[in-house]
C-alpha positions in Angstrom: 0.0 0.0 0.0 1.3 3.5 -0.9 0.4 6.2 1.8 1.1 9.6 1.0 1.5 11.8 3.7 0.9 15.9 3.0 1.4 18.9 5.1 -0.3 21.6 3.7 0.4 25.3 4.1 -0.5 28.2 1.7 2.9 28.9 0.3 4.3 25.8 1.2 2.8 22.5 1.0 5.1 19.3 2.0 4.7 16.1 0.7 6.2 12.3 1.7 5.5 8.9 0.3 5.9 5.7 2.4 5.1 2.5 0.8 4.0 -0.4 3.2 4.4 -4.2 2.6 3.0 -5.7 5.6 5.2 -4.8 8.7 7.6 -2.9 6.9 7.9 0.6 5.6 10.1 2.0 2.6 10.4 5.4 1.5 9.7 6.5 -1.9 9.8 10.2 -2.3 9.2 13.4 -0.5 9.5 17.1 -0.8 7.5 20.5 -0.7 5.6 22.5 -3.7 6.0 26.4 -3.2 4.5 29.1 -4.3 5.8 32.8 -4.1 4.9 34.4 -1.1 4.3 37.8 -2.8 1.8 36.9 -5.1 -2.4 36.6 -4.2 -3.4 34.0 -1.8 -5.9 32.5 -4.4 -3.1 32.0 -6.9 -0.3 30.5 -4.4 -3.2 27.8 -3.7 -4.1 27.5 -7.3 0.0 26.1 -8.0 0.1 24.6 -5.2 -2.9 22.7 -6.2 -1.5 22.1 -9.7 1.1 20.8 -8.4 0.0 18.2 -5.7 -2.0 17.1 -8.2 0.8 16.1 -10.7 2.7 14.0 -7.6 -0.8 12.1 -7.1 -0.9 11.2 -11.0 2.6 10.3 -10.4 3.2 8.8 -7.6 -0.5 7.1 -7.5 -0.7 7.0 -3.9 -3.5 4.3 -2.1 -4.7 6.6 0.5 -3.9 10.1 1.8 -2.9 11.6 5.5 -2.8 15.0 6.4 -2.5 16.2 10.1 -6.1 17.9 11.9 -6.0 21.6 12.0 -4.6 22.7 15.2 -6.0 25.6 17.1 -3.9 28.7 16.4 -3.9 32.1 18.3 -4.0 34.0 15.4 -6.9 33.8 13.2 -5.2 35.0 10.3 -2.9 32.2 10.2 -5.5 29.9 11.2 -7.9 30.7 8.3 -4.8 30.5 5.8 -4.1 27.4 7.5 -7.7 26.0 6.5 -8.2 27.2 3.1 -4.5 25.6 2.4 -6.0 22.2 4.0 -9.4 22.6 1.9 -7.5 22.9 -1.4 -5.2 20.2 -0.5 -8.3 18.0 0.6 -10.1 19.0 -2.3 -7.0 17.8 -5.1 -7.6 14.3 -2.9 -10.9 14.1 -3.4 -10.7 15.3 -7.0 -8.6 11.9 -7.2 -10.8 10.2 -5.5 -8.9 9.0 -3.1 -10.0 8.3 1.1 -8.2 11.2 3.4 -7.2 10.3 7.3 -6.5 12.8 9.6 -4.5 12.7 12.4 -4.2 15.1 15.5 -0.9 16.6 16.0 0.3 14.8 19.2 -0.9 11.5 17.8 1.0 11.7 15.1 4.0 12.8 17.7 3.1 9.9 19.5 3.3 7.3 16.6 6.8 8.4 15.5 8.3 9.3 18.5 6.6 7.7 21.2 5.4 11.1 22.8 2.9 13.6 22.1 4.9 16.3 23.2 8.2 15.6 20.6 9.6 18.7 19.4 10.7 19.0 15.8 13.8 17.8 16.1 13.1 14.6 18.2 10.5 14.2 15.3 13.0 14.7 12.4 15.6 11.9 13.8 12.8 9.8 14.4 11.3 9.7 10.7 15.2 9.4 9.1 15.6 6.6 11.7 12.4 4.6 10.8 12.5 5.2 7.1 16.9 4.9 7.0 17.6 8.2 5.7 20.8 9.6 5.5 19.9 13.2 5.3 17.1 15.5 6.7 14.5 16.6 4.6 12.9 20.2 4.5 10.7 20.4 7.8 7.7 20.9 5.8 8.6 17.3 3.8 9.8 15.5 7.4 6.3 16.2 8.8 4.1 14.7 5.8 6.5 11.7 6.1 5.7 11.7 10.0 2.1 11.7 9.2 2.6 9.0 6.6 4.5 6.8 9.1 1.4 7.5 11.5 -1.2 6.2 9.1 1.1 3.5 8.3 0.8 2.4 12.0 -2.4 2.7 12.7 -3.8 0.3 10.2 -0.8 -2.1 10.8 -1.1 -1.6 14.3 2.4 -4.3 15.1 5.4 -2.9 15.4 6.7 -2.1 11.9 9.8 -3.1 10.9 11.7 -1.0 8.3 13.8 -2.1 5.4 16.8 0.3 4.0 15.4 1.7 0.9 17.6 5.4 0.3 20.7 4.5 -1.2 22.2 8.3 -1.4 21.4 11.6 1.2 17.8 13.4 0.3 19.1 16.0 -2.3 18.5 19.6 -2.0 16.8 21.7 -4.9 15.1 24.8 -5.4 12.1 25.2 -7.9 9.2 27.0 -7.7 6.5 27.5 -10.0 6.4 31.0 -11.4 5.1 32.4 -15.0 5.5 29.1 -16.9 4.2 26.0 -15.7 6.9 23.9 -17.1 9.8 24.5 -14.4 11.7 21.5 -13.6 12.8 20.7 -10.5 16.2 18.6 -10.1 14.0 15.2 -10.2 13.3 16.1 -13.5 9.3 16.6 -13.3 7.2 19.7 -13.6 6.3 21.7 -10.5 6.9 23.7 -7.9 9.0 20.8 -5.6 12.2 21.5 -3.7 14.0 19.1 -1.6 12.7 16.1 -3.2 13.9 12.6 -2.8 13.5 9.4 -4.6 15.5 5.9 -5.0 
């Protein structure tokens, strides 16, 4: 089964793939799609939409996890947050694919054993359990977490992972601007830095 995990944002959306045979897990892909933070809020979504919509055809993920809106102190924020998880949510169900959600200190808890992890604890933990060499954008590191969580809630034994990254998680830097055709270094359209394959 191939689980892709997403952590959406309004300029920055981070994605992470995790296929699972049984007990074990092995890591396919992950990165973010960006959009320019100076242009409207309606178009950022639009690319990012574009984009996450090119890894599903892709990739062809089984099922889809993204992480429950937490409750933020600034409304602002909070109602970016939201319509970023709507249009992400919506590119799912475009696909027609089934969408779990996860609260943020379960998905904590999955990874790292604790619901109150930082970050960091969190990051060590995903390139532990899926043998990477390297750390992955933030954005990317928490849709694998979420991915990993999904993974372990409907194989509830203890899974067992299986070295899949041969080299470190490269760096790159695309983003989609005026043209729709920008390549990033994995050599596919879109707006997606930091990706990963093997």
């Amino acid at each position: 089964m191939r689980i892709l995990g997403l952590d959406p944002g309004s300029r920055v959306c981070g994605y992470g793939v995790i296929d699972q045979t049984g007990a074990q897990l092995r890591y396919v892909e992950c990165g973010v799609l960006t959009a320019p933070a100076e242009r409207a809020m309606e178009w950022r979504l639009g690319q990012i939409a574009c984009a996450l919509r090119e890894v599903i055809d892709e990739l062809k993920p089984d099922a889809v996890a993204v992480e429950d809106v937490f409750t933020h102190a600034n409304p602002r924020s909070a109602l970016a947050l939201a319509q970023a998880r709507g249009t992400a949510l919506a590119v799912v169900g475009l696909a027609g694919l089934a969408v779990a959600s996860y609260a943020p200190a379960m998905v904590k808890k999955m990874v790292s054993g604790s619901g109150r992890a930082d970050k960091e604890q969190i990051a060590r933990m995903v390139a532990s359990l899926i043998q990477l060499r390297g750390s992955p954008r933030a954005d990317a590191t928490d849709a694998l977490a979420v991915a990993i969580t999904h993974c372990r809630i409907i194989q509830p034994t203890s899974a067992r992972v299986t070295s899949a990254v041969i080299a470190p998680v490269l760096t790159a830097t695309a983003s989609r601007a005026a043209s729709p055709a920008v390549k990033a270094s994995n050599g596919r359209r879109g707006p997606r830095a930091q990706g990963g394959r093997v």
